[in-house]
N, C-alpha and C positions, 0 to 999 in steps of 0.2 A: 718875736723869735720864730725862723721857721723847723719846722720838719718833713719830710719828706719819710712817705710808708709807701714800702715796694712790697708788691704781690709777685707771682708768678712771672718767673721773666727775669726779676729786678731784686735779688736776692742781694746784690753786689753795688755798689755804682762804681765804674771807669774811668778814670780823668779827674776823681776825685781825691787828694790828698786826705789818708784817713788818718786821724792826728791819736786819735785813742777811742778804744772798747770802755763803754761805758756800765756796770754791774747796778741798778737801781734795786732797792727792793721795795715793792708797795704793800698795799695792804690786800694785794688780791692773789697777789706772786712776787715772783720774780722776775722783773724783765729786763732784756738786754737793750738797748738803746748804744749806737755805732753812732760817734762823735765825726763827722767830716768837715771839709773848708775844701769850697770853688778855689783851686787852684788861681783861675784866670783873673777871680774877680778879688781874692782873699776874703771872702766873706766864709763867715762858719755857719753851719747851720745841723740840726741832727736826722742824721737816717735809721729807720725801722725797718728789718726787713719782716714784715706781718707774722709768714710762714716759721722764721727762725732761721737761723744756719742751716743751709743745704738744703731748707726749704722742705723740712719734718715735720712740719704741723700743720695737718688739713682743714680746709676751712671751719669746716661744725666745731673744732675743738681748739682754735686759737682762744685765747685770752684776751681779748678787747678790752676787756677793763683792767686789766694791766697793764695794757700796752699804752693806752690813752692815761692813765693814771700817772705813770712813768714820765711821759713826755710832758704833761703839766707840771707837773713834779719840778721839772728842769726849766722851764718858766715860757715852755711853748706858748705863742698865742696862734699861729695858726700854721693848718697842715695841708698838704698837696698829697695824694694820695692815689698812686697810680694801682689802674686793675685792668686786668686781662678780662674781655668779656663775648660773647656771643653775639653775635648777628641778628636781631630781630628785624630793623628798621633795612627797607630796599636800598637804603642811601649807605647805610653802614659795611661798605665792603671790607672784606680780610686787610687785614694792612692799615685799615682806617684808623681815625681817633673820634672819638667824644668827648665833650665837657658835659654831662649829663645836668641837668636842673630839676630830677624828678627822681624820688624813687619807692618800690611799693617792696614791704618786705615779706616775702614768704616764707622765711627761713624759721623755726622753732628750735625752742629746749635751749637756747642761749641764754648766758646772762646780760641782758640785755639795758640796765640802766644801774647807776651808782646809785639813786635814790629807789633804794628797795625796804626800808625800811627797817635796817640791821643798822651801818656803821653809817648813815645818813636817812634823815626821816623823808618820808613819800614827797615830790613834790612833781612838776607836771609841767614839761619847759614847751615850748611853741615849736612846732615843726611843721610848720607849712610849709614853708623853705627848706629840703633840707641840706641847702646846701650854702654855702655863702654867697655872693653874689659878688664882694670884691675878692675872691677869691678866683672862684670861677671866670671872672676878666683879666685879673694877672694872667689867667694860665691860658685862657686866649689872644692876649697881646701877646704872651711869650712865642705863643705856637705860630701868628701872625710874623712875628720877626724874624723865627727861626726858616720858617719856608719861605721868605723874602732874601735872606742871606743865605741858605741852600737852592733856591730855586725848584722846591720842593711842590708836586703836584701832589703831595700826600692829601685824600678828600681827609675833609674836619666836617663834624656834626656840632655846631656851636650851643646845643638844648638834645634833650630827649632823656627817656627817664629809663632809669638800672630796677631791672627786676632782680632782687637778691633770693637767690634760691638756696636748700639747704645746703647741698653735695655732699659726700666729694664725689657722688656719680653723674654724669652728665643727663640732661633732661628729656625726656620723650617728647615724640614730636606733636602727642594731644597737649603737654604740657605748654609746649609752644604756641601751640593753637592759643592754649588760652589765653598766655602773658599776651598774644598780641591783641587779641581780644579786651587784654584790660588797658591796651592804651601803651606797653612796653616795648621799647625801641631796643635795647639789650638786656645780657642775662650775664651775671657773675653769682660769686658766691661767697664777697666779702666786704659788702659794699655797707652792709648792716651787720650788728648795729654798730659799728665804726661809728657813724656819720653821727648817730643821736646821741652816743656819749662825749663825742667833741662837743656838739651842742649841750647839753649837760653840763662840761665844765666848759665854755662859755671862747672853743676855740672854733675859729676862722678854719670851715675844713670845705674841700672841694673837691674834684674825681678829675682822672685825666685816665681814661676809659682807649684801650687797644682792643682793636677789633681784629681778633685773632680766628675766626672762623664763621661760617654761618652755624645759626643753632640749627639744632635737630630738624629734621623734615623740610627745611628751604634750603636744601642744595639734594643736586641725586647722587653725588660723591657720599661717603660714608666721613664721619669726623673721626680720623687720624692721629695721634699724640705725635707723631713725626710731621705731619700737616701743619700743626697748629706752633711746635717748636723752630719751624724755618719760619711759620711769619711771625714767633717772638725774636728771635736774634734778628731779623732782617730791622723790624719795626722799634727794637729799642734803642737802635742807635739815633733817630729820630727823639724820643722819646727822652733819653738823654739831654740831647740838645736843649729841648723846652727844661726840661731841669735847673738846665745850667743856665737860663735865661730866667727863669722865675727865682733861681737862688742872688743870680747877680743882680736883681731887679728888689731884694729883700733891703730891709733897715736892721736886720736884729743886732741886739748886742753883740761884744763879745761874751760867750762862755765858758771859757777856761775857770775862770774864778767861782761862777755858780754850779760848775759841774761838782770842783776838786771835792766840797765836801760829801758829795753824793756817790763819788765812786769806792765800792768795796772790794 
């Protein structure tokens, strides 16, 4: 079964028939989980918008492990997970995409794994990868199709790795010096620990990464919140598209019947 988690930008999905709001309660909160189905394809599948409705909850203080808790819950096995990110890499211009294969997490004071040793005892799952790898190819065949059928000269970074920072303030440009220095090609700030609690509960998760400006200090323009909102509405209708290519390209069940008893 898939999911799709929208960050900035992607509060919404367009073209999507939303059949029902979903009310889960886990063990960590509350979370809301938005039931959709690809009109085109009649496939169902569930969207998360990370931030919340209207997009009120800044990165440091989402709830990851309800979010991810929520979506297993409803018999997720794997997630596509789009973020709005920064420009480290010279190839990653504004308007770009990435499918990242690498990420280093700076980000602190989160909770950051299920096994904390409260309602699940310690244990230590492998992250070398952290990301899936059939994952990460669906959402490149998809982006592959979709700019072959729009005749899309949108550049793609098919690898490079997400430096997750803490935020919600944007980073200084020593800051940048160093992510590039450690080997990072972009910068978000909600990339982690997403990625290792899906790994935790053992789902298929992968990044599909907008390159909505350069980060700090590699351009001589000043970074803009009006700047960076023309190239998300420009960029997510692209963006979109791959959505609706990796959702028509899914096998998941139906879910009407494993939702009904879960909604309150």
């Amino acid at each position: 079964m898939l999911a799709i988690i929208g960050g900035t930008g992607l509060s919404g999905l367009q073209d999507f028939e939303l059949l029902e709001t979903i009310g889960l309660k886990t063990p960590y909160a509350r979370a809301k989980v938005r039931l959709s189905r690809l009109q085109s394809a009649g496939k169902e599948f569930l969207f998360l918008p990370r931030h919340g409705a209207g997009h009120k909850i800044p990165p440091h203080q989402i709830n990851y492990r309800a979010n991810i808790s929520a979506l297993a819950e409803l018999g997720v096995t794997e997630i596509a997970a789009v973020n709005a990110v920064g420009a480290i890499h010279d190839d990653l211009f504004p308007g770009s995409v990435a499918v990242p294969d690498q990420i280093i997490d700076y980000s602190y004071s989160r909770d950051v794994s299920f096994f904390d040793g409260k309602l699940k005892p310690v244990h230590h799952i492998d992250f070398a990868d952290p990301y899936s790898e059939t994952m990460r190819l669906r959402i490149l065949s998809a982006i592959e199709a979709v700019g072959t059928r729009k005749k899309s000269s949108c550049r793609i970074m098919s690898s490079g790795t997400y430096a997750c920072t803490q935020g919600p303030r944007l980073e200084t440009a020593a800051e940048i010096r160093r992510l590039a220095q450690d080997g990072c090609d972009m910068v978000g700030m909600t990339g982690m620990p997403e990625a290792a609690l899906a790994r935790e509960l053992e789902i298929d998760y992968a990044s599909l990464a907008l390159s909505v400006n350069w980060a700090a200090g590699l351009s001589e323009e000043p970074i803009l919140l009006d700047d960076i909102h023309a190239v998300l509405e420009k960029g997510m209708d692209f963006i979109s598209s791959v959505l609706a290519e990796v959702v028509a390209q899914s096998q998941g069940p139906e879910l009407k019947a494993k939702v009904k008893g879960a909604q309150i």
